[in-house]
DOLUM-747274 format. One record per residue (C-alpha): residue number from 1; chain; x, y, z negated. Coordinates in nm, 2 decimals. Example, Ala and Ser with C-alpha at 12.3 -4.5 7.8 and 13.67 -1.06 7.14 Angstrom:
<rs>
 num chaine     c1     c2     c3
   1      A   1.23  -0.45  -0.78
   2      A   1.37  -0.11  -0.71
</rs>
This chain:
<rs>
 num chaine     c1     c2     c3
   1      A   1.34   5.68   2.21
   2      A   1.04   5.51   2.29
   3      A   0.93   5.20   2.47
   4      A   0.67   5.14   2.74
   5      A   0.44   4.86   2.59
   6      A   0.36   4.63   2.86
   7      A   0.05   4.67   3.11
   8      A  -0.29   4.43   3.04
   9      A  -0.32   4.15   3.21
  10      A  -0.65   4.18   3.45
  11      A  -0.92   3.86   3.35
  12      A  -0.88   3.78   3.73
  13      A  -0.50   3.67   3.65
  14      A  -0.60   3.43   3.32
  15      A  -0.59   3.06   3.51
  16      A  -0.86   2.87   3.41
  17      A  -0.89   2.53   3.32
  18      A  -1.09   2.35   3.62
  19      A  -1.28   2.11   3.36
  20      A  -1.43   2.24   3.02
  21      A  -1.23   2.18   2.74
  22      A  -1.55   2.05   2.47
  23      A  -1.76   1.79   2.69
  24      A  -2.04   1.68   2.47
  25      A  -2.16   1.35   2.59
  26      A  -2.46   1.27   2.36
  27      A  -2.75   1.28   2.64
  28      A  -2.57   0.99   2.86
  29      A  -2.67   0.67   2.85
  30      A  -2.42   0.44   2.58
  31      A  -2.28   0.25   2.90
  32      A  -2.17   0.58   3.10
  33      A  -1.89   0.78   2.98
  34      A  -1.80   1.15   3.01
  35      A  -1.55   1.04   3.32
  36      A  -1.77   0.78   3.45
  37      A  -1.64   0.50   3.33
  38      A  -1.87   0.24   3.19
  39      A  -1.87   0.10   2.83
  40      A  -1.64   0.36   2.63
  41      A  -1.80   0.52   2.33
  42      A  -1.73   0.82   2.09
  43      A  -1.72   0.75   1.72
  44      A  -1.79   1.01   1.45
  45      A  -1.73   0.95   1.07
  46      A  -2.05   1.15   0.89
  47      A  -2.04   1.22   0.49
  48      A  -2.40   1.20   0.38
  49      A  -2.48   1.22  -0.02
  50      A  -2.58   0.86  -0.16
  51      A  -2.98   0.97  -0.17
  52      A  -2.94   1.08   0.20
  53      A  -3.17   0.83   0.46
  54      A  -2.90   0.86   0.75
  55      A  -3.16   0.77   1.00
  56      A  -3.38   1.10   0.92
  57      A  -3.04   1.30   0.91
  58      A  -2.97   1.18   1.28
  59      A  -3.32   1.23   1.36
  60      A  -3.36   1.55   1.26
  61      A  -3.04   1.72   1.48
  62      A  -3.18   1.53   1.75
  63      A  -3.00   1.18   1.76
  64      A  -3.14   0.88   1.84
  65      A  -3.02   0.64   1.61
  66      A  -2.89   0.27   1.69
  67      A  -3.02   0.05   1.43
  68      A  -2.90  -0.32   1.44
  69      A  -3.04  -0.56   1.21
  70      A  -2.88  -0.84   1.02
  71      A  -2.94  -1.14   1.00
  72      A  -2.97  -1.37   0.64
  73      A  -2.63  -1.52   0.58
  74      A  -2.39  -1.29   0.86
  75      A  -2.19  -1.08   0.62
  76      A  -1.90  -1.22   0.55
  77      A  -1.89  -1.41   0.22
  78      A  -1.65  -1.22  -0.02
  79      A  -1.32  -1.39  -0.04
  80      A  -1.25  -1.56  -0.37
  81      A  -0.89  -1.47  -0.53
  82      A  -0.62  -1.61  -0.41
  83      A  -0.51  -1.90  -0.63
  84      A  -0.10  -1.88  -0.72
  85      A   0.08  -2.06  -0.51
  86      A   0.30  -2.33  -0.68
  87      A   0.65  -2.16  -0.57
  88      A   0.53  -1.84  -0.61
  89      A   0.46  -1.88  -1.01
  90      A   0.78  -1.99  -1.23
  91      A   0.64  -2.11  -1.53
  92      A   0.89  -2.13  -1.83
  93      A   0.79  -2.22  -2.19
  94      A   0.70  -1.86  -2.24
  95      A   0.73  -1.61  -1.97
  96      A   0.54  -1.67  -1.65
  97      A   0.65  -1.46  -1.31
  98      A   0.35  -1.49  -1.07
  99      A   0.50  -1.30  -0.75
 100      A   0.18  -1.36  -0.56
 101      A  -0.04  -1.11  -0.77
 102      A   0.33  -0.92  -0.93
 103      A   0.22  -0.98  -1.26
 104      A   0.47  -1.13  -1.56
 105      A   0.27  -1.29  -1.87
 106      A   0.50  -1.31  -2.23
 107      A   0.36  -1.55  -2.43
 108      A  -0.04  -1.51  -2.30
 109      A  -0.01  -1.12  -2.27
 110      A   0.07  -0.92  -1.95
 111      A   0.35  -0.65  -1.93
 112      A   0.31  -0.36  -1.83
 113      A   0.69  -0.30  -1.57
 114      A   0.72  -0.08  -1.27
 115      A   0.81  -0.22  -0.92
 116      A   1.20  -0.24  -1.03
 117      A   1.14  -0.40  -1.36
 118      A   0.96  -0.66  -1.19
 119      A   1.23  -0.76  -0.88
 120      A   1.45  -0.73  -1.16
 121      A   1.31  -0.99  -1.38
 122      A   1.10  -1.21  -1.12
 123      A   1.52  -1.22  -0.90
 124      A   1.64  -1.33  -1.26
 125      A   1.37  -1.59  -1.36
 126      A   1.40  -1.75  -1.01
 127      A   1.76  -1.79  -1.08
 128      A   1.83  -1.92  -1.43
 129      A   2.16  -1.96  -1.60
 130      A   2.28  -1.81  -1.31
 131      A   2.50  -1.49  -1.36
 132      A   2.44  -1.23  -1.18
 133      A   2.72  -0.97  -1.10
 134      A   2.53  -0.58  -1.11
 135      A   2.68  -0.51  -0.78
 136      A   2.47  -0.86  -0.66
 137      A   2.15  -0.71  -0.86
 138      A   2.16  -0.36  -0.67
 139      A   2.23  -0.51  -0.37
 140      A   1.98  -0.77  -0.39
 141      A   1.69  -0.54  -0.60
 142      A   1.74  -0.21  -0.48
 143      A   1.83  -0.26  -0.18
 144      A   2.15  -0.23   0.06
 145      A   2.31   0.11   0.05
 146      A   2.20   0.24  -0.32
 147      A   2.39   0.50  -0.46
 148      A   2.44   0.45  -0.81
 149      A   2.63   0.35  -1.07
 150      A   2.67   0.02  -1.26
 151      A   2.42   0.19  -1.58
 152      A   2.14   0.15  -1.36
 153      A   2.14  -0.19  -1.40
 154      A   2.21  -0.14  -1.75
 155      A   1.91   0.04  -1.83
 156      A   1.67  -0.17  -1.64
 157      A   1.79  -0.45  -1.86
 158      A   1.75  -0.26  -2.15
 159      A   1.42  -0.18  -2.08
 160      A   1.32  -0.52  -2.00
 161      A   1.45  -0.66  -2.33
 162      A   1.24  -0.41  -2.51
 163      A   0.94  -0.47  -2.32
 164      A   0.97  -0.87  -2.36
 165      A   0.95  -0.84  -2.73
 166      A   1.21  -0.93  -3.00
 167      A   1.07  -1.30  -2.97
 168      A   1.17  -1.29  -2.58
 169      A   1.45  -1.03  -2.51
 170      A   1.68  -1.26  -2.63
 171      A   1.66  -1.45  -2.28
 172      A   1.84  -1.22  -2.03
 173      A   2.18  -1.21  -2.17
 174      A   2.48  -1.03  -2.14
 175      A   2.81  -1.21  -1.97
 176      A   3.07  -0.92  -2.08
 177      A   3.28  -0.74  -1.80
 178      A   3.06  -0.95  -1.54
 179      A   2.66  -0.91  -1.56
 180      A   2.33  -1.07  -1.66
 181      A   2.20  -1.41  -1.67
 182      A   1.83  -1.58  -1.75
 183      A   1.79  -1.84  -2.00
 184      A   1.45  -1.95  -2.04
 185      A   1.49  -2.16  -2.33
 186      A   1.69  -1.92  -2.53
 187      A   1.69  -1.93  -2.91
</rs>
Protein backbone atom coordinates (compact mmCIF):
# COMPACT_ATOMS: atom_id res chain seq x y z
CA UNK A 1 0.00 0.00 0.00
CA UNK A 2 1.36 3.26 -0.39
CA UNK A 3 0.47 6.80 0.59
CA UNK A 4 0.34 9.99 -1.45
CA UNK A 5 2.73 12.47 0.43
CA UNK A 6 1.12 15.75 0.41
CA UNK A 7 1.52 18.52 -2.48
CA UNK A 8 4.14 21.69 -1.72
CA UNK A 9 2.89 24.57 -0.66
CA UNK A 10 3.50 27.38 -3.49
CA UNK A 11 5.82 30.65 -1.68
CA UNK A 12 2.72 32.76 -2.83
CA UNK A 13 0.53 30.84 0.05
CA UNK A 14 3.35 31.45 3.05
CA UNK A 15 1.62 34.69 4.94
CA UNK A 16 4.09 37.00 5.66
CA UNK A 17 4.53 39.00 8.61
CA UNK A 18 3.59 42.79 7.57
CA UNK A 19 6.58 44.20 9.92
CA UNK A 20 10.13 42.59 9.96
CA UNK A 21 10.76 40.49 12.64
CA UNK A 22 14.77 41.91 13.65
CA UNK A 23 14.42 45.83 13.62
CA UNK A 24 17.88 47.18 14.36
CA UNK A 25 17.46 50.64 15.76
CA UNK A 26 21.15 51.81 16.19
CA UNK A 27 21.23 54.74 13.48
CA UNK A 28 18.06 56.68 15.37
CA UNK A 29 18.52 59.31 17.38
CA UNK A 30 18.58 58.01 21.51
CA UNK A 31 15.14 60.01 21.85
CA UNK A 32 13.22 58.13 18.89
CA UNK A 33 12.31 54.62 19.20
CA UNK A 34 11.80 51.89 16.64
CA UNK A 35 7.82 52.63 16.96
CA UNK A 36 8.14 56.25 17.32
CA UNK A 37 7.82 56.72 20.61
CA UNK A 38 10.17 59.04 22.24
CA UNK A 39 12.60 58.25 25.11
CA UNK A 40 12.75 54.23 25.13
CA UNK A 41 16.17 52.68 24.78
CA UNK A 42 17.68 49.18 24.06
CA UNK A 43 20.17 47.77 26.47
CA UNK A 44 22.77 45.22 25.66
CA UNK A 45 25.10 43.38 28.24
CA UNK A 46 28.81 43.10 26.29
CA UNK A 47 31.55 40.68 27.84
CA UNK A 48 34.81 42.39 27.05
CA UNK A 49 38.31 40.84 28.52
CA UNK A 50 39.66 43.00 31.55
CA UNK A 51 42.60 44.61 29.14
CA UNK A 52 39.79 45.41 26.51
CA UNK A 53 39.27 49.62 26.11
CA UNK A 54 35.32 49.31 25.58
CA UNK A 55 35.31 52.55 23.89
CA UNK A 56 37.68 51.35 20.94
CA UNK A 57 35.57 48.01 20.92
CA UNK A 58 32.35 50.18 20.19
CA UNK A 59 34.20 52.21 17.91
CA UNK A 60 35.53 49.93 15.84
CA UNK A 61 31.88 47.99 14.84
CA UNK A 62 30.79 51.34 14.26
CA UNK A 63 29.11 52.59 17.62
CA UNK A 64 29.24 55.79 18.93
CA UNK A 65 29.79 55.57 22.34
CA UNK A 66 27.99 57.64 25.28
CA UNK A 67 30.61 58.61 27.70
CA UNK A 68 29.36 60.34 30.92
CA UNK A 69 31.72 61.57 33.29
CA UNK A 70 31.69 61.59 37.02
CA UNK A 71 32.06 63.85 39.17
CA UNK A 72 34.58 63.79 42.55
CA UNK A 73 32.57 62.45 45.45
CA UNK A 74 29.11 60.87 43.31
CA UNK A 75 29.61 57.22 43.76
CA UNK A 76 27.93 56.07 46.41
CA UNK A 77 30.06 55.71 49.59
CA UNK A 78 30.32 51.87 50.41
CA UNK A 79 28.08 51.01 53.13
CA UNK A 80 29.75 50.06 56.42
CA UNK A 81 28.54 46.67 58.05
CA UNK A 82 25.67 46.55 59.70
CA UNK A 83 26.18 46.74 63.42
CA UNK A 84 24.03 43.86 65.49
CA UNK A 85 21.09 44.90 66.52
CA UNK A 86 20.58 44.63 70.33
CA UNK A 87 17.51 41.94 70.03
CA UNK A 88 18.91 40.41 67.25
CA UNK A 89 22.24 39.12 69.31
CA UNK A 90 21.47 37.00 72.62
CA UNK A 91 24.47 37.08 74.46
CA UNK A 92 24.89 34.39 77.17
CA UNK A 93 28.07 33.77 79.23
CA UNK A 94 29.39 31.72 76.34
CA UNK A 95 27.48 31.22 73.23
CA UNK A 96 26.42 34.19 71.28
CA UNK A 97 23.40 33.88 68.51
CA UNK A 98 23.78 36.96 66.24
CA UNK A 99 20.67 36.35 63.78
CA UNK A 100 21.41 39.54 61.90
CA UNK A 101 24.68 38.15 60.18
CA UNK A 102 23.45 33.99 61.15
CA UNK A 103 26.54 33.47 62.83
CA UNK A 104 26.75 31.55 66.49
CA UNK A 105 30.23 32.21 68.45
CA UNK A 106 31.15 29.34 71.41
CA UNK A 107 33.44 30.73 73.60
CA UNK A 108 35.30 33.46 70.92
CA UNK A 109 35.20 30.81 68.01
CA UNK A 110 32.56 30.61 65.19
CA UNK A 111 30.69 27.31 64.26
CA UNK A 112 30.55 26.10 61.43
CA UNK A 113 26.07 24.77 61.24
CA UNK A 114 23.90 24.60 58.18
CA UNK A 115 20.67 26.70 57.85
CA UNK A 116 18.70 24.03 60.27
CA UNK A 117 21.35 23.80 62.90
CA UNK A 118 21.19 27.37 63.21
CA UNK A 119 16.98 27.94 63.56
CA UNK A 120 17.50 25.13 65.59
CA UNK A 121 19.81 26.61 68.11
CA UNK A 122 19.16 30.55 67.56
CA UNK A 123 14.73 29.18 68.32
CA UNK A 124 16.36 27.53 71.46
CA UNK A 125 18.65 30.25 72.78
CA UNK A 126 15.84 32.81 72.34
CA UNK A 127 13.84 30.66 74.51
CA UNK A 128 15.72 29.40 77.57
CA UNK A 129 14.63 26.94 80.10
CA UNK A 130 11.80 26.60 78.02
CA UNK A 131 10.96 22.97 76.82
CA UNK A 132 10.31 22.47 73.68
CA UNK A 133 8.05 19.56 72.48
CA UNK A 134 9.87 18.08 68.86
CA UNK A 135 6.46 18.27 67.29
CA UNK A 136 6.68 22.41 68.43
CA UNK A 137 10.53 22.34 67.01
CA UNK A 138 9.46 20.95 63.44
CA UNK A 139 6.62 22.87 63.30
CA UNK A 140 8.23 26.00 64.30
CA UNK A 141 12.00 25.21 62.36
CA UNK A 142 11.10 23.21 59.54
CA UNK A 143 8.27 24.51 58.77
CA UNK A 144 4.33 23.62 58.72
CA UNK A 145 3.67 20.43 56.81
CA UNK A 146 7.21 18.42 57.25
CA UNK A 147 7.13 14.99 56.84
CA UNK A 148 9.23 13.34 59.25
CA UNK A 149 9.63 11.57 62.05
CA UNK A 150 10.46 12.63 65.75
CA UNK A 151 14.67 11.46 65.00
CA UNK A 152 14.97 14.35 62.95
CA UNK A 153 14.95 16.43 65.76
CA UNK A 154 16.98 14.01 67.43
CA UNK A 155 19.87 14.17 65.22
CA UNK A 156 19.92 17.89 64.79
CA UNK A 157 20.38 17.93 68.51
CA UNK A 158 22.91 15.52 68.38
CA UNK A 159 24.79 17.23 66.03
CA UNK A 160 24.61 20.50 67.80
CA UNK A 161 25.96 19.06 71.03
CA UNK A 162 28.90 17.79 69.16
CA UNK A 163 29.57 20.87 67.38
CA UNK A 164 29.30 23.12 70.73
CA UNK A 165 32.07 21.24 72.30
CA UNK A 166 32.13 18.97 75.45
CA UNK A 167 32.60 22.39 77.49
CA UNK A 168 29.03 23.60 75.84
CA UNK A 169 26.90 20.53 74.76
CA UNK A 170 25.95 20.23 78.04
CA UNK A 171 23.39 23.21 77.61
CA UNK A 172 20.63 21.83 75.36
CA UNK A 173 19.21 19.17 77.47
CA UNK A 174 17.14 16.31 77.23
CA UNK A 175 13.49 16.42 79.08
CA UNK A 176 12.70 12.48 78.67
CA UNK A 177 9.41 11.43 76.79
CA UNK A 178 8.88 15.38 76.07
CA UNK A 179 11.82 17.35 74.18
CA UNK A 180 14.68 19.85 74.48
CA UNK A 181 15.40 22.76 76.53
CA UNK A 182 18.31 25.66 76.59
CA UNK A 183 20.09 26.33 79.64
CA UNK A 184 22.66 28.88 79.24
CA UNK A 185 24.29 28.60 82.46
CA UNK A 186 24.61 24.89 82.53
CA UNK A 187 27.28 23.15 84.58
Amino acid sequence: MTTALPAPVPATAVRRSPAPRLQLVGDRPPAVSAHGIGGARVGYLVFLPADADPAAVMIAHGIRPETHPLEPGTLPAPEPEPAPHPDAVRLDDAVRVDSARRLVEVDGRELDLTYLEFNLLAHLVAHPYTVHTCEALISDIWGYGHIGDGRTVDVHVARLRRKLGPAHRGRITTVRRVGYQYVPDHQ
